[in-house]
N, C-alpha and C positions, 0 to 999 in steps of 0.2 A: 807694211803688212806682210810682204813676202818675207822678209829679210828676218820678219821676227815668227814668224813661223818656220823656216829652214832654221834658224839658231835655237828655237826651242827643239825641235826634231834631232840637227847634231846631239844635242846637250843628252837627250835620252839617248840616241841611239851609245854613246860615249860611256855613258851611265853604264848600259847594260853590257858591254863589250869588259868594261872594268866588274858589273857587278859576279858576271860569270867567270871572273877570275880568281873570284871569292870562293874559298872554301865551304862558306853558309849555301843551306840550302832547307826548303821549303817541303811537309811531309803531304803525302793525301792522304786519303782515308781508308785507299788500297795497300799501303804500307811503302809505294814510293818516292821516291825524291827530285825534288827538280830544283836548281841552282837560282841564283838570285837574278843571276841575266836572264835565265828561262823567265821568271816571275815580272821582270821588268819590260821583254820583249813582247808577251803576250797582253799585258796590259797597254803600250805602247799601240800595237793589233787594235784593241779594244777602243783607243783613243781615237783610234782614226777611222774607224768604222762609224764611230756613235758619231763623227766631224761628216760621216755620208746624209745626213740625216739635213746639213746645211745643203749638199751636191741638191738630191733631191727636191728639195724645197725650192731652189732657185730653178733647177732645170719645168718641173712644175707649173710655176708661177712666170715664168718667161713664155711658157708654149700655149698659156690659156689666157682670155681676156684678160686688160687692166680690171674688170669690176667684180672679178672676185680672188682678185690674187689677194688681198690681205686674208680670204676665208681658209684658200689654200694650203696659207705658210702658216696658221692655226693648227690646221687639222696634221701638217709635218712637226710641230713643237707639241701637241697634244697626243701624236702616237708615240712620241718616247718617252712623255713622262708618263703616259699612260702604260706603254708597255712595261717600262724601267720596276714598278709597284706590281702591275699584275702578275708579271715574270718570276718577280723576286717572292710575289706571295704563293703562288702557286703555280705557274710555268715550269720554272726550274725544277722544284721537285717531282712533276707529274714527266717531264722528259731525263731527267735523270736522277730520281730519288725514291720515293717510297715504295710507286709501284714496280720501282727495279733493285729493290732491296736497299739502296744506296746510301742514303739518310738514316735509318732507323725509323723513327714512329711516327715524323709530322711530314705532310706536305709543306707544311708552310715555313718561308723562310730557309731558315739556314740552321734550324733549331739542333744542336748539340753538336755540332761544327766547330773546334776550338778557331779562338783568331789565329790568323796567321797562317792556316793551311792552305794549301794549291786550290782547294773549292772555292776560294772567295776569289782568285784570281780568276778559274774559271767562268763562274758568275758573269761574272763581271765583261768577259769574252760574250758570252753568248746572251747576253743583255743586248749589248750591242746588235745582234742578229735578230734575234726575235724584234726587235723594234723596227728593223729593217725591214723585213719582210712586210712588214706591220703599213710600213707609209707606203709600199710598191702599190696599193688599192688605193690611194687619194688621189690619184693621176688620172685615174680611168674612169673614177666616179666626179670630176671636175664641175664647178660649173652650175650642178642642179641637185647636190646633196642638204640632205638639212645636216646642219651641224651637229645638235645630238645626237642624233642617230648614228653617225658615222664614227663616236667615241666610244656608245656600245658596242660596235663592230672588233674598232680597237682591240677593246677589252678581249671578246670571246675569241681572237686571234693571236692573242700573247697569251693569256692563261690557257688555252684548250687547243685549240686547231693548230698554230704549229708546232706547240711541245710533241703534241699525239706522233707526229707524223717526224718529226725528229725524233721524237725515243726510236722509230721503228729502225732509221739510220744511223745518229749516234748513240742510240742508249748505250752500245757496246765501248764509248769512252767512260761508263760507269764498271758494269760489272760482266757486260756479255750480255743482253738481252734485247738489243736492237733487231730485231729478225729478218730483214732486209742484209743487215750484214753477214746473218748465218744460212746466206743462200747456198748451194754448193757451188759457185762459185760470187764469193762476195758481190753485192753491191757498192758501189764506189761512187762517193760525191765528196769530195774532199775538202770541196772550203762554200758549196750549198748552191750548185745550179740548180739543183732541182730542191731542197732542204729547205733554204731561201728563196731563191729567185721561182724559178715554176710554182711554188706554192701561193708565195703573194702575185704573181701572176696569173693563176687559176681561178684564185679570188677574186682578181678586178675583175672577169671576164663575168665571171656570175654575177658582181655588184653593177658593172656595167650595163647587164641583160635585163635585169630586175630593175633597173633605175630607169632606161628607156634611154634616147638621145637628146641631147638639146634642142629647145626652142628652135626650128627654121634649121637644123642639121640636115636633115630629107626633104626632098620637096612631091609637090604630089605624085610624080612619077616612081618619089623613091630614087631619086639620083640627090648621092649627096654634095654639099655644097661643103668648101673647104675653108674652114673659121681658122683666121692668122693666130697664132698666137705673138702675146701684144711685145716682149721685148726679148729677141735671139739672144742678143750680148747677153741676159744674164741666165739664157738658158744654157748657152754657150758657158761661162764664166760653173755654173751646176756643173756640167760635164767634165771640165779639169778637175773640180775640188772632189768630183768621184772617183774619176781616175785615179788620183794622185792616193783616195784613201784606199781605194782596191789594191795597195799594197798592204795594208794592213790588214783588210777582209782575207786577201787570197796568203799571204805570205806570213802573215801574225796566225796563222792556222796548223802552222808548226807544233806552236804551242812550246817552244824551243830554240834557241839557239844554235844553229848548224849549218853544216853546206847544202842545207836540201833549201835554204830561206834564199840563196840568190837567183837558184834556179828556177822557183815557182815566181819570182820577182819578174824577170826575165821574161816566162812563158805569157804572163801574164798581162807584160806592158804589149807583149807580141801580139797574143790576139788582140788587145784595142787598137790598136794600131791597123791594122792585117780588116780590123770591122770597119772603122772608118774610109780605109781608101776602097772596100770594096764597095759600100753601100752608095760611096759618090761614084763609084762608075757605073755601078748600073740604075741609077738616078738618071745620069746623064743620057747613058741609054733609051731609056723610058722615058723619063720627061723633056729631053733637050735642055737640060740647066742641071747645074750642080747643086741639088738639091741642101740648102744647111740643116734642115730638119732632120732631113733624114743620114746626111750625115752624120750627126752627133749622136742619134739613134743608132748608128752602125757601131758610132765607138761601143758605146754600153751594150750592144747585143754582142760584140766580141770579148767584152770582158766577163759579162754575164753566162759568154759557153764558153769559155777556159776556164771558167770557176770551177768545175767538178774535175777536170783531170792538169792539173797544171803541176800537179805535182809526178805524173804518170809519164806525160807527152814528152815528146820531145821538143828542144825552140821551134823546128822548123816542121811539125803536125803542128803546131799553138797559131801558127802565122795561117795555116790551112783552114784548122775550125773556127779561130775567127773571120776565115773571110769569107766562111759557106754563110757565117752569121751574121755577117753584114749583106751579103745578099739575101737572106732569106729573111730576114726584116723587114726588110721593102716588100718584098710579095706578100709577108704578112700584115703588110699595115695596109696593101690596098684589100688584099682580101677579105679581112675584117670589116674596113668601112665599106667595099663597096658591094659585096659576094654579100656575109653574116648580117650588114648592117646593125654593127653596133658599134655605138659613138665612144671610141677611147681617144680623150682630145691629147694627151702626153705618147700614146703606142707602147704602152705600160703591157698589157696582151703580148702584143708581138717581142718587145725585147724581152722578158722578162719570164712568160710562159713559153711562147715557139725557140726561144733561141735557149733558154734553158734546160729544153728537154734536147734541141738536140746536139749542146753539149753534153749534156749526159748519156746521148748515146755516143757520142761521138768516142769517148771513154774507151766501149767496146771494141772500137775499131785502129784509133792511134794507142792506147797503153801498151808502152812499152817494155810492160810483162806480160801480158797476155789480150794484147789485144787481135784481134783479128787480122790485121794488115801487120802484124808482126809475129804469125806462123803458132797465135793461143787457140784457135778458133770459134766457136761461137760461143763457147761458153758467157765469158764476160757480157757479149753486145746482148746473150737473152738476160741476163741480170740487168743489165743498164734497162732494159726494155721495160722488165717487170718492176722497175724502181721507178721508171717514170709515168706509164699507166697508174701505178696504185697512186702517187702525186696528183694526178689529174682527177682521180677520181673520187679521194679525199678529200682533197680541196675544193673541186670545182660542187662537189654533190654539197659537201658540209657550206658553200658560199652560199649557194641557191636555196637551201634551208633554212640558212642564218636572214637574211636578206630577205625573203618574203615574208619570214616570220615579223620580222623590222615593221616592212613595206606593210604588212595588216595591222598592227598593234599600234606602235607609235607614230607611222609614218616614216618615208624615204625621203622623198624627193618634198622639194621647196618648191612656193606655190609658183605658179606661171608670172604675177608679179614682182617678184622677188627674183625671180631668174634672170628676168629682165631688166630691171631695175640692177641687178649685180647682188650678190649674196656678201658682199664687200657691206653695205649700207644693212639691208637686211639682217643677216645674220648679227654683224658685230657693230653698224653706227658709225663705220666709219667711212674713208673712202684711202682707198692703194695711195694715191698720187693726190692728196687736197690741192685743190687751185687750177688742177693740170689735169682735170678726168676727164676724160672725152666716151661718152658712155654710146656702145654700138649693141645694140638691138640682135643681131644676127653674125 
């Protein structure tokens, strides 16, 4: 399996190194050009973003009981083909099309886009993203979601909620009308700590609050009780196939072929790296054991805050904000469950919303054009500021909106039998592991 996934990967990357040596090249619909490596390399991006959607799903489904991991890896293969149609019918053009002049006259689609030009590559890029964003909320709602309901969710988060909030950042790769980016001193998220990551993390938090915690999570004092998730290895086994596609998140974000792609490579293996060994030390710290949870949570919390400046930083600021993000992982995930009291059984909150904001501020302070600790002064770190407040407050206000509205209409949350019994049987009739289920209550 390895062997033929590295020789698929050569094969493309080989492709586009030859195909950018091609004189053919690809029009947009701003009137310029990008070469067939550019076109090949961003798709490649694409490919291994939409391969995060596997990372996800296993890391998921490893951290929460056996009896509802087959609900889980549902609701990961239902947010991208849900997002993939929503996106494509009205996401796309509502973050970068009609309402920013970009398309001409339809939202929907692609309509009057000849084949063959750089938007259907694009597309195709940022498919990938929206869908992402999209399952970072199935983690934190684990366990005790009803399954329809959490496809609605889906839905109004690929077509609406993070086009809106992506126009404000990238509409400006349309025509200019992103206004996040026309701060006076730009806002900067380069490949979506805050764009992505804090937004679908703002989200769980609301879908989290609104759903409540699991059966027997709190006890009557309100001291919570710590529910294993049932198999590390293939949470574990999530975590590399993320890693490995966050080159294509962070560094297919080029969107091009060039010397800036080894560097954001680079920065970016640094922070996961720089997140992991900090979050086991001060595990060990705190808990006297090297914690594997929260390890692997350190990885993603450091790749998660190198995402917004990994193209700015330097290697050795990338090794620093990942390892503030592997620390402060950990104090956000007890904070959360033991301070906030709300049950995120994956730490989807903490890596995703805490550590992606403050990669995005972190921006402020290591960019090395004007960041703060390199003689810009405050300008950038109040942009970073003002970029990741209005995130929070977009997303977390629009979750708790979306989510009660749910929670009174159709229903949230699955009955207390079914919780119990595993949403694995309930929901979908089957069971994770036939022959081999060992069903725990608590």
């Amino acid at each position: 399996m390895r062997a033929t996934i590295l020789s698929i990967v050569a094969l493309l990357a080989l492709g586009a190194l030859a195909a950018g040596a091609d004189d053919g090249v690809v029009r947009d619909l701003k009137g310029g050009t990008h070469s067939y490596g550019d076109v090949l390399w961003t798709c490649l991006g694409a490919f291994l973003v939409c391969f995060m959607q596997a990372g996800f799903a296993m890391v998921e489904a490893g951290f929460i009981r056996a009896k509802s991991a087959v609900n889980i890896l549902m609701k990961n293969v239902l947010d991208f083909s849900i997002g993939a149609v929503s996106f494509f019918l009205v996401g796309f053009g509502l973050m970068f099309g009609v309402s920013n002049g970009y398309f001409g006259t339809s939202l929907f689609g692609m309509s009057g886009v000849p084949a063959g030009n750089w938007e259907w590559t694009f597309l195709m890029f940022e498919t990938a993203f929206a869908a992402a964003a999209a399952t970072i909320v199935s983690g934190a709602m684990a366990e005790r979601t009803k399954f329809g309901s959490y496809l609605i969710y889906s839905v109004v988060i690929t077509m609406f909620i993070y086009p809106v909030f992506g126009s404000w950042v990238w509409g400006d790769a349309a025509l200019g009308h992103g206004w996040l980016a026309h701060l006076s001193t730009p806002f900067h998220d380069f490949a979506g700590s805050t764009v992505v990551h804090s937004v679908g993390g703002w989200l769980a938090f609301a879908g989290a609050i609104c759903l409540g915690p699991r059966l027997g999570k709190y006890g009557p004092t309100g001291k919570p009780k710590f529910i294993m998730g049932h198999n590390i290895p293939l949470a574990t086994l999530g975590v590399f196939i993320l890693w490995f596609c966050w080159f294509g998140f962070n560094a297919g974000s080029t969107n091009a072929i060039n010397g800036s792609v080894a560097t954001v490579a680079l920065c970016t293996n640094l922070g996961g790296a720089a997140g992991a060994l900090t979050s086991m030390c001060i595990s060990m710290l705190l808990f006297k054991t090297a914690d594997g949870s929260m390890t692997l949570n350190g990885a993603l919390a450091g790749l998660v805050a190198i995402t917004a400046g990994c193209d700015v930083v330097s290697p050795l600021a990338a090794l620093v904000i990942g390892g503030v993000a592997g620390v402060l992982v950990v104090f956000a995930v007890i904070f959360v469950d033991r301070v906030l009291k709300v049950d995120d059984p994956v730490g989807a909150v903490s890596v995703h919303g805490f550590c992606g904001a403050w990669g995005t501020l972190a921006v402020g302070l290591f960019s090395v054009k004007n960041g703060l600790f390199y003689g810009g002064g405050f300008g950038q770190l109040v942009s970073q500021l003002i970029g990741a407040a209005t995130a929070f407050a977009w997303a977390f206000g629009m979750g708790m909106i979306l989510f009660t509205v749910i929670k009174k209409t159709v229903g949230l949350r699955a009955s207390a039998d079914e919780e119990l019994r595993g949403l694995d049987i309930g929901e979908h009739g089957m069971e994770s592991y036939s022959g081999f289920q060992i069903f725990s209550n608590l």
